[in-house]
C-alpha positions as CSV (number, residue, x, y, z in Angstrom):
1,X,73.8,161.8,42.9
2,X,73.6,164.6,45.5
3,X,75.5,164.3,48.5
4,X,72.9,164.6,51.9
5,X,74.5,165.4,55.1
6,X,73.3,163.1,58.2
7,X,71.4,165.9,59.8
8,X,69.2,165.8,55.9
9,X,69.0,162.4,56.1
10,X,68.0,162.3,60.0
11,X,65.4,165.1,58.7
12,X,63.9,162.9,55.8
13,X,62.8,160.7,58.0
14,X,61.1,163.1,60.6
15,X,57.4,161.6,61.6
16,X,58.6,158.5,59.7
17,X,59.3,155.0,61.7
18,X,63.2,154.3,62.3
19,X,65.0,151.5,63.9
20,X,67.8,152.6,66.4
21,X,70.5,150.2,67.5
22,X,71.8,151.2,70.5
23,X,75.9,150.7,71.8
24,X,74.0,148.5,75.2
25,X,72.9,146.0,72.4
26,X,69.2,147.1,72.7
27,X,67.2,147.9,69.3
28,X,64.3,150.3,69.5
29,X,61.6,151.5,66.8
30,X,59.7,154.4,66.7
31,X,58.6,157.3,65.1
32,X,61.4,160.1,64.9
33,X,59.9,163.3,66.6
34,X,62.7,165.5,67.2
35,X,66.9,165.0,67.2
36,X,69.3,167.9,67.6
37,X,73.3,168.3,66.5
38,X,74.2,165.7,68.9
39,X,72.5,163.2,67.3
40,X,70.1,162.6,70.6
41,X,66.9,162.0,69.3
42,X,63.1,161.7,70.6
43,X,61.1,158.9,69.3
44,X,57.1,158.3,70.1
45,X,55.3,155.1,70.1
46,X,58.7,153.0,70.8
47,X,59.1,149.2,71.4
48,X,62.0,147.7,72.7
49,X,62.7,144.6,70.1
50,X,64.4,141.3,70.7
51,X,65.2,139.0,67.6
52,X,62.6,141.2,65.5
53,X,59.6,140.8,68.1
54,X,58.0,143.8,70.4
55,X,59.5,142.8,73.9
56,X,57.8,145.9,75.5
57,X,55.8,149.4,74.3
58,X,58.2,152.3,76.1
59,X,56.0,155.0,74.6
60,X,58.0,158.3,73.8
61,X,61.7,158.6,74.6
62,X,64.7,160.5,74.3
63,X,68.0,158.4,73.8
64,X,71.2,160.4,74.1
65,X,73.3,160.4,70.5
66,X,76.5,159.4,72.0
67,X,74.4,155.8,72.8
68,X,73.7,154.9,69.4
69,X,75.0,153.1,66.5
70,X,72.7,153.1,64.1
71,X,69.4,154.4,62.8
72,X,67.8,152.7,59.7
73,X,64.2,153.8,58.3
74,X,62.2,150.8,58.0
């Protein structure tokens, strides 16, 4: 098995939707535009999610790395 580094696997799933868990508690999903060294990232066509269900369409965003916890691909 090959070994990926994050930034390869934050790559992978460029123009792909992700789920981001965010250190406030927050969950957003998106599609994964752009992310630097830092881990920030820019997602388009996100929605804010509450116990799995859209609570509100934020549209594009850029969430600072040192916020999150997690990003998943769906």
């Amino acid at each position: 098995m090959e070994s990926a580094r994050p930034l390869d696997a934050l790559n992978k799933a460029r123009n792909k939707r992700v789920i981001v868990d965010l250190k406030n508690g927050k969950q957003l999903a998106g599609k994964l535009n752009a992310f630097d060294i830092h881990i920030n990232v820019v997602l388009d066509e996100t929605e804010e999610m509450v116990d799995g269900q859209v609570s509100r369409k934020l549209g594009t965003v850029f969430i600072r790395g040192d916020t999150i916890i997690l990003i998943s691909a769906e």
